[in-house]
C-alpha positions as a Markdown table, in Angstrom:
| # | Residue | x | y | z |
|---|---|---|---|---|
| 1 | Unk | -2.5 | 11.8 | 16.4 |
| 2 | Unk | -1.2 | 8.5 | 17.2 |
| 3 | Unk | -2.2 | 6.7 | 13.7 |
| 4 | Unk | -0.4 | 9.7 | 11.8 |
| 5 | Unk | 2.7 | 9.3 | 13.8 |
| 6 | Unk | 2.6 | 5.2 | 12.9 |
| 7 | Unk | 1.7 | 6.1 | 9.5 |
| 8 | Unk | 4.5 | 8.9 | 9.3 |
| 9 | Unk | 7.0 | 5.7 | 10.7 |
| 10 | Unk | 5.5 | 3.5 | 7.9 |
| 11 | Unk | 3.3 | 1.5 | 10.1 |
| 12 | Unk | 0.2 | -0.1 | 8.9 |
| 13 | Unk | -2.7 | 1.5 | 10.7 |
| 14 | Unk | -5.5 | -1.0 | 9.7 |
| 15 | Unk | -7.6 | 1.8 | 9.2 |
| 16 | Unk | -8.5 | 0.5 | 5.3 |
| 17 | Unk | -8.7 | -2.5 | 3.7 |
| 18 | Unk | -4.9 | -3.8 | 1.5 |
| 19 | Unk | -4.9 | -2.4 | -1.6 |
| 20 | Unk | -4.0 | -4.2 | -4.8 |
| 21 | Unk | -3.9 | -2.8 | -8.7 |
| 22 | Unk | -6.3 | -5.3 | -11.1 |
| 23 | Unk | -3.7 | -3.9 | -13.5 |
| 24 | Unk | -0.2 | -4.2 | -13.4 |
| 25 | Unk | -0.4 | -6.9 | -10.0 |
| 26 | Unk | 0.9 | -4.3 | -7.1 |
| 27 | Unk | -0.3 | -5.1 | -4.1 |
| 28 | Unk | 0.2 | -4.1 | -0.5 |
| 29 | Unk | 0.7 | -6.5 | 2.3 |
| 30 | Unk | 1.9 | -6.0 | 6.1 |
| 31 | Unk | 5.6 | -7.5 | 7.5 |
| 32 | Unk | 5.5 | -9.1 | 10.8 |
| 33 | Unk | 7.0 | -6.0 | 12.5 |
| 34 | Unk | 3.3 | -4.1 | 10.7 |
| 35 | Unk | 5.5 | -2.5 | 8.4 |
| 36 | Unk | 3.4 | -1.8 | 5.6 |
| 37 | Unk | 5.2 | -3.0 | 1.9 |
| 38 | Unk | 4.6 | -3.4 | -1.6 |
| 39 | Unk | 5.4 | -6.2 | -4.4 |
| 40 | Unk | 4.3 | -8.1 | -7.6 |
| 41 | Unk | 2.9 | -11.5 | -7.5 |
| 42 | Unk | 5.5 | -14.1 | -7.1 |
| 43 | Unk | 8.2 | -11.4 | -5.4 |
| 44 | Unk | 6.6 | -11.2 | -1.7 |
| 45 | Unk | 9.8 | -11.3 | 0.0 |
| 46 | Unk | 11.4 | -8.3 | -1.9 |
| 47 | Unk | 9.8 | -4.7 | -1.5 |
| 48 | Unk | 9.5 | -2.0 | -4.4 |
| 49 | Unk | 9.5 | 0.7 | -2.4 |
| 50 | Unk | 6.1 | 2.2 | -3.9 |
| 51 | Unk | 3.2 | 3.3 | -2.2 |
| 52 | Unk | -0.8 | 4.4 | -2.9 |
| 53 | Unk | -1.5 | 7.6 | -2.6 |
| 54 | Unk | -4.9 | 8.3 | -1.7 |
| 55 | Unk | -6.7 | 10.1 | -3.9 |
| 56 | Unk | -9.9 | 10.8 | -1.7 |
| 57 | Unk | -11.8 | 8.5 | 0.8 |
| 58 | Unk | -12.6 | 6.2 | -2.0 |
| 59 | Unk | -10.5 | 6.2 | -4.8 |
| 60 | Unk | -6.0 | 5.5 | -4.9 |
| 61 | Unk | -3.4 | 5.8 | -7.4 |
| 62 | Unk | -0.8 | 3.2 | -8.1 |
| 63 | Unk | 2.0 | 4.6 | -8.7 |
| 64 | Unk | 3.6 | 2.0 | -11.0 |
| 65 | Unk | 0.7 | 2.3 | -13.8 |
| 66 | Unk | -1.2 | 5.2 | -12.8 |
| 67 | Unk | -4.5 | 3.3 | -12.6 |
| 68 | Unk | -7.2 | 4.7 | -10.3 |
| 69 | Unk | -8.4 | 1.9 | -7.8 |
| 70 | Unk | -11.6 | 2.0 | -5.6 |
């Protein structure tokens, strides 16, 4: 219950490994307050606002290009 309520604030929860798209460059990363953000090589300090969305245990979908990642 805890992890939801940290992921619900926009927390990282550790609980999987930081995702990154081998097509269009989005990739996650954690703030030092374990806020979890997004952003394109070369623009770390400014986030998109985009997030994953977990498709099943193994598989996401970026939500910039639509590409499946596992």
């Amino acid at each position: 219950m805890l992890q939801k309520h940290a992921a619900a604030l926009g927390l990282f929860t550790k609980e999987r490994d930081l995702l990154r798209c081998p097509h269009c460059g989005l990739q996650e990363d954690v703030d030092v307050t374990g806020r979890l953000l997004t952003y394109f090589k070369g623009r770390r300090q400014k986030d998109t606002g985009l997030r994953f969305r977990r498709l099943n245990q193994q598989a996401w979908f970026c939500p910039r290009c639509q590409a499946k990642i596992h």
